[in-house]
C-alpha positions, 0 to 999 in steps of 0.5 A, spaced: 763 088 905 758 085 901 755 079 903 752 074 898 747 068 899 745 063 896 740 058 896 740 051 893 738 044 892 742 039 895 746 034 891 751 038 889 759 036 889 764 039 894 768 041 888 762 044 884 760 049 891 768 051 890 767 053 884 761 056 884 763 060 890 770 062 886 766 065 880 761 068 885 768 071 889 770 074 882 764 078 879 763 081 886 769 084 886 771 086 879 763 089 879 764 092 886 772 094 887 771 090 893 776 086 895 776 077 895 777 077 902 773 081 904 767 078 899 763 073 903 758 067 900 753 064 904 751 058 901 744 055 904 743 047 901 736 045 902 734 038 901 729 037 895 723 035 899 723 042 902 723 045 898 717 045 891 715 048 884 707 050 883 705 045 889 710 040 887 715 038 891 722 036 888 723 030 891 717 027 888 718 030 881 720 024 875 
């Protein structure tokens, strides 16, 4: 059972996460055999003042 987690800012629509699970779904199984339903995708949404590139956070980017 392959396990896939996916960490993310926050701001994405439903439709884009449903998408991007969809495409994740499809590559693990066409490179791995496995089969979609027993594929899993983890997505981990964090709000952009939690999360900082080279000492700045997101949240605080122009």
């Amino acid at each position: 059972m392959p396990i896939v987690n996916i960490d993310l800012i926050e701001g994405r629509s439903q439709e884009q996460l449903k998408n991007l699970v969809k495409d994740v779904t499809d590559a693990v199984t066409k490179n791995t055999g496995a089969p979609a339903e027993h594929v899993h995708v983890i997505l981990k949404e964090m709000a952009k003042n939690r999360y900082s590139v080279g000492g700045v956070l997101k949240s605080d980017e122009k």
